[in-house]
N, C-alpha and C positions, 0 to 999 in steps of 0.2 A: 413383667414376666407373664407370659401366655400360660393358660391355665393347662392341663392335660385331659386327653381328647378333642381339644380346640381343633377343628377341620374347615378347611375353603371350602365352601357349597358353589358350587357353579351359577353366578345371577341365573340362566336359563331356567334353574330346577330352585329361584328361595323363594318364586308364590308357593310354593308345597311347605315351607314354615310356618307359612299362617292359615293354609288352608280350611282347618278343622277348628279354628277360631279361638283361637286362647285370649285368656288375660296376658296383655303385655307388662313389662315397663319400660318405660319410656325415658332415658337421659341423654344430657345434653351437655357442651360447655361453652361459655364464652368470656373472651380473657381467661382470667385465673378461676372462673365459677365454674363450679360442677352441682348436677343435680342431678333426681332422678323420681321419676313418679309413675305410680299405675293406672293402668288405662285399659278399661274394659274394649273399648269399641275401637278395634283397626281391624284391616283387614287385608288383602290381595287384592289390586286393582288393574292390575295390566302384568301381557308377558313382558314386551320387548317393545324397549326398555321394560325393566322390572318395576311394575310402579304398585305402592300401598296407599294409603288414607288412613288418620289416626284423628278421636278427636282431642282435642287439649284445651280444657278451659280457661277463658281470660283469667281468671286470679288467680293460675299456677303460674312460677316462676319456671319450672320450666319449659314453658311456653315461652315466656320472655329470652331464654337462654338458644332456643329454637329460633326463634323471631329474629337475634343477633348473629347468631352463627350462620343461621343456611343449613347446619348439619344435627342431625339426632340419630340416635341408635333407637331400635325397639327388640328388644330381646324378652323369651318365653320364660318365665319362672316355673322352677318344680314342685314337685310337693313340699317338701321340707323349707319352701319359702314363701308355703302360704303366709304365717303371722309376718312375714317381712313388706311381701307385697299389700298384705292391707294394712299395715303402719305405711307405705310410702306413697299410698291412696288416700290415707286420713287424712296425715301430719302435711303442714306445709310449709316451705321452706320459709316464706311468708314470715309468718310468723314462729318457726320452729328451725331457725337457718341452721341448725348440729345436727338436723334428720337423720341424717346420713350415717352419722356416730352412731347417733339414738338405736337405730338400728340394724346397727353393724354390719351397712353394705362395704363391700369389698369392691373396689374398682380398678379396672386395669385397662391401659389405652389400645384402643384397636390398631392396629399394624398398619404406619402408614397416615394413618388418619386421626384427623385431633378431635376425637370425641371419646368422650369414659363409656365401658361397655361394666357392667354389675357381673359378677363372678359367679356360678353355683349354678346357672339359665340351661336349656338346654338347646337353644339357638340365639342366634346374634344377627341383627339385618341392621348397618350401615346406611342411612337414609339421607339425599341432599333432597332439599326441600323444593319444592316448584313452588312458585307463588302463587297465588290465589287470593288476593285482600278482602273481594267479597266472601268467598266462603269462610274464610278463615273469621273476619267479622261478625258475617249473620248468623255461621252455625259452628263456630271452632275445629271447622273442618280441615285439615293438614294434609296436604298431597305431597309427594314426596318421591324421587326416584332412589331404587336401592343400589348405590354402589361396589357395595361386597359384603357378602355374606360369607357368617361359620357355624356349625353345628357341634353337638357334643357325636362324634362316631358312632357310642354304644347307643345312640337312641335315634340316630340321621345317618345314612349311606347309603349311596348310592343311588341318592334322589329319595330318596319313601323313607320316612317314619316308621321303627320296627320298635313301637311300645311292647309287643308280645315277645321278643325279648332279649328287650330290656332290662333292666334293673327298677323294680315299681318306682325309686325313690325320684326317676328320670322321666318320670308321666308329669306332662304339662296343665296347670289350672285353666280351669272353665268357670268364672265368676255368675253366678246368680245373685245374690245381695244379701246384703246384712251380715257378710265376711265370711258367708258359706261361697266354699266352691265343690266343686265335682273336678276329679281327675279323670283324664281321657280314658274310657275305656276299652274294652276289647275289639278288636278288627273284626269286622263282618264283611267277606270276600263275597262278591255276585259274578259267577263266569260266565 
């Protein structure tokens, strides 16, 4: 079941999801495995096609689940899921394979496509991987085209992010470290 406010973003208008650079998380599946982890560093790499870059280090398993499939999601977490995103940034499935229980991600399958998207986000980008072996090698660099994107309405319409208003609890995390973040602030318009 699709969550409510779940909306199609237009590939043309989902470099505007990551624009302003949030903390992602990042899940995957392949076979029966599902996983999901956070990922300070992606970003917007191309219009058209719509292409991103995400890093994902060698001893995450969801990297390995990435690696098998071809396919990952990266979807924006809210405030209210800061303590989620830094348990799914800590813990690893590695060694902790209930993460997921642990901290009560909710998962629900994108429409169409066999990848687990995290519930409560306030955008969703659908990502088929490009290869890349050296980057992905020498700097856990992941290139990847976005197949389709969705947004939460009350916080994504009509192309632009309308944090001002919003609901604050729909403002997307900005990771600095040591499990502080900052929430997107106020718009500052230049005509």
């Amino acid at each position: 079941m699709l969550p409510d406010h779940f909306t199609p973003v237009p590939l043309d208008k989902s470099y505007r999801l990551l624009n302003h650079g949030p903390t992602v998380i990042v899940s995957a599946q392949h076979a029966s495995e599902r996983n999901a982890m956070s990922a300070a560093w992606a970003c917007a790499l191309d219009f058209a096609p719509p292409k991103i870059s995400v890093v994902l280090d060698k001893a995450t398993r969801t990297r390995a689940l990435v690696e098998g499939s071809g396919l990952f999601a990266v979807q924006l977490p809210t405030v209210p899921q800061a303590a989620l995103t830094v348990g799914l940034g800590t813990d690893s499935a590695v060694t902790e394979p209930h993460k997921l229980v642990k901290h009560g991600v909710q998962l629900f399958d994108a429409p169409g496509l066999a990848v687990p998207l995290v519930a409560g986000c306030a955008a969703w980008l659908v990502c088929k991987l490009i290869p890349e072996p050296h980057n992905q090698q020498s700097y856990d660099l992941f290139i990847a085209e976005v197949v389709a994107a969705w947004a939460d309405e009350r916080v994504f319409r009509n192309g632009h992010w309308e944090f001002g208003s919003a609901p604050a609890e729909l403002r997307t995390l900005h990771y600095v470290a040591g499990g502080q973040f900052f929430a997107i602030g106020e718009s500052v318009r230049v005509k």
